[in-house]
C-alpha beads as a LAMMPS data file, in Angstrom:
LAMMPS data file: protein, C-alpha beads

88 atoms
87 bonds

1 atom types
1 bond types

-500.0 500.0 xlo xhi
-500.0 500.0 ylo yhi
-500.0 500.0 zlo zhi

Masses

1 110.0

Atoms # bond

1 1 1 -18.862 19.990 -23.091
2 1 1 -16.081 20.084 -20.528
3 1 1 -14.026 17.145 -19.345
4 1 1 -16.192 16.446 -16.361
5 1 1 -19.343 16.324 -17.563
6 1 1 -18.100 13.554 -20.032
7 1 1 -17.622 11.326 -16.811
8 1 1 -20.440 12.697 -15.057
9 1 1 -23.409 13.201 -17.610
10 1 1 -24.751 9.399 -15.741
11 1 1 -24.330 8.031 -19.303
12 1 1 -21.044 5.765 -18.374
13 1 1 -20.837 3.634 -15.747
14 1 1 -17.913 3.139 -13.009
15 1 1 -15.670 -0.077 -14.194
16 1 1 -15.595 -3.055 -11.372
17 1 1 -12.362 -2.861 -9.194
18 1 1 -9.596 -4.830 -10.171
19 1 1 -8.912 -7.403 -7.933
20 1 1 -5.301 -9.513 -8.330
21 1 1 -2.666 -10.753 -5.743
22 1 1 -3.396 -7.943 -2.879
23 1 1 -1.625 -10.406 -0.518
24 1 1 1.735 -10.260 -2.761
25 1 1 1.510 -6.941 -3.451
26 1 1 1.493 -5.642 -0.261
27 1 1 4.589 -8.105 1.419
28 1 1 6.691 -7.495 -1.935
29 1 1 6.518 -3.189 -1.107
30 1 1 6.318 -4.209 2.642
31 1 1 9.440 -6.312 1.949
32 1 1 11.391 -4.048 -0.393
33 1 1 10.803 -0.979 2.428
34 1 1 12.208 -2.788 4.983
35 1 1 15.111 -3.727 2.969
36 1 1 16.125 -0.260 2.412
37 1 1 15.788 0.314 6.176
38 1 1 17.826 -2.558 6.674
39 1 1 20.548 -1.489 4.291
40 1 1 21.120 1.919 5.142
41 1 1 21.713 1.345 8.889
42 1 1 25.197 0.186 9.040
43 1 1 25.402 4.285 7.305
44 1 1 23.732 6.103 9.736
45 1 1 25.810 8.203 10.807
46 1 1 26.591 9.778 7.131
47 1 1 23.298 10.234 7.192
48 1 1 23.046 11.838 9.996
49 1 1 26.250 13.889 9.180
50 1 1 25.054 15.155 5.939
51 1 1 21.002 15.779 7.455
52 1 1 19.439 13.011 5.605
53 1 1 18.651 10.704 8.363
54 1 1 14.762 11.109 7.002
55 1 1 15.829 8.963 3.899
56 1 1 16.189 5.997 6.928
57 1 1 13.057 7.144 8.884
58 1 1 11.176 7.418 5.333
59 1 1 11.536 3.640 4.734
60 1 1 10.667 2.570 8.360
61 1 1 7.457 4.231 8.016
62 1 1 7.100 2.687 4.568
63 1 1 7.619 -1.024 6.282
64 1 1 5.124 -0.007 8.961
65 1 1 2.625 1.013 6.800
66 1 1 2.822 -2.029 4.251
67 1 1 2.376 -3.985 7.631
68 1 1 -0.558 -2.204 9.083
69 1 1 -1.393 -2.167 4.733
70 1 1 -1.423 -6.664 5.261
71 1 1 -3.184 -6.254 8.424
72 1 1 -5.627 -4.267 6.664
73 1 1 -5.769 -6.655 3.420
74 1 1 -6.592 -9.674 5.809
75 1 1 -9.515 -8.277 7.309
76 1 1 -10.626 -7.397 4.311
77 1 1 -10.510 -10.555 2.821
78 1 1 -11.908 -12.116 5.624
79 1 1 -15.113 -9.660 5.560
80 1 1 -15.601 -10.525 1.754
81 1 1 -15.548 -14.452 2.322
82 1 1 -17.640 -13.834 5.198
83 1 1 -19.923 -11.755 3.349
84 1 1 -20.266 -14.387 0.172
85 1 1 -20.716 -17.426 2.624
86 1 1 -23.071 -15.220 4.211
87 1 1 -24.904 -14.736 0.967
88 1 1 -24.779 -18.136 -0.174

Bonds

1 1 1 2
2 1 2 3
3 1 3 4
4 1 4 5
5 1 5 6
6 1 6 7
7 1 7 8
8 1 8 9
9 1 9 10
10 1 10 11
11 1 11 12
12 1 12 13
13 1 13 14
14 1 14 15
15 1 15 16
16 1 16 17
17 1 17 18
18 1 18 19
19 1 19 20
20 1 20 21
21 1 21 22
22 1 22 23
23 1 23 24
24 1 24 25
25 1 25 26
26 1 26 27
27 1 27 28
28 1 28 29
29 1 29 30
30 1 30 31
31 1 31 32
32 1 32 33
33 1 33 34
34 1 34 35
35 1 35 36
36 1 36 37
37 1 37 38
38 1 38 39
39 1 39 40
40 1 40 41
41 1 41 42
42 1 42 43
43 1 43 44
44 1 44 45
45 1 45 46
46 1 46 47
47 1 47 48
48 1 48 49
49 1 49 50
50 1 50 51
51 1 51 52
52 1 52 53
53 1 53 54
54 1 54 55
55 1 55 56
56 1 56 57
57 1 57 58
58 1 58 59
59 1 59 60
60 1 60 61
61 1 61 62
62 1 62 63
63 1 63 64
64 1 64 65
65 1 65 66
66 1 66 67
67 1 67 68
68 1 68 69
69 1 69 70
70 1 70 71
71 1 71 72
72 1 72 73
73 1 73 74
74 1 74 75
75 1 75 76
76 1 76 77
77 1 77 78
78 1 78 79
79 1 79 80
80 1 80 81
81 1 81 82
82 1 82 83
83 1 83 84
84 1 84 85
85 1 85 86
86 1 86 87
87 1 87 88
């Protein structure tokens, strides 16, 4: 029996997601990205001397994405309340 049909065979099912601090989660990368952004700044231009300005651009995007990431986690947790009151 190969690998996948162990965790496809219908015998086993899925495990519930794991739900913890989303919230936290998400600001403490958010934060952390934007404080390599933040850092590496004043250094630009060695970066930009040496081609690595990416390494800058990389953790922009990274802070952009953990705050389109909250954005995201706030609707989300606004649809599941709404969806249990709506249940209730």
């Amino acid at each position: 029996m190969g690998l996948m049909n162990r965790w496809t065979d219908g015998q086993r099912e899925a495990p519930e997601p794991l739900e913890g601090p989303v919230r936290g989660t998400v600001l403490v990368g958010t934060g952390i990205w934007l404080v390599l952004f933040l850092a590496q700044l004043p250094f630009y231009g060695w970066y930009e001397a040496h081609g690595h300005t990416w390494f800058i651009w990389t953790c922009a995007a990274g802070a952009g994405l953990g705050l389109l990431g909250f954005w995201y986690v706030l609707v989300r947790e606004r649809a599941i309340r709404r969806d249990a009151e709506d249940s209730a």
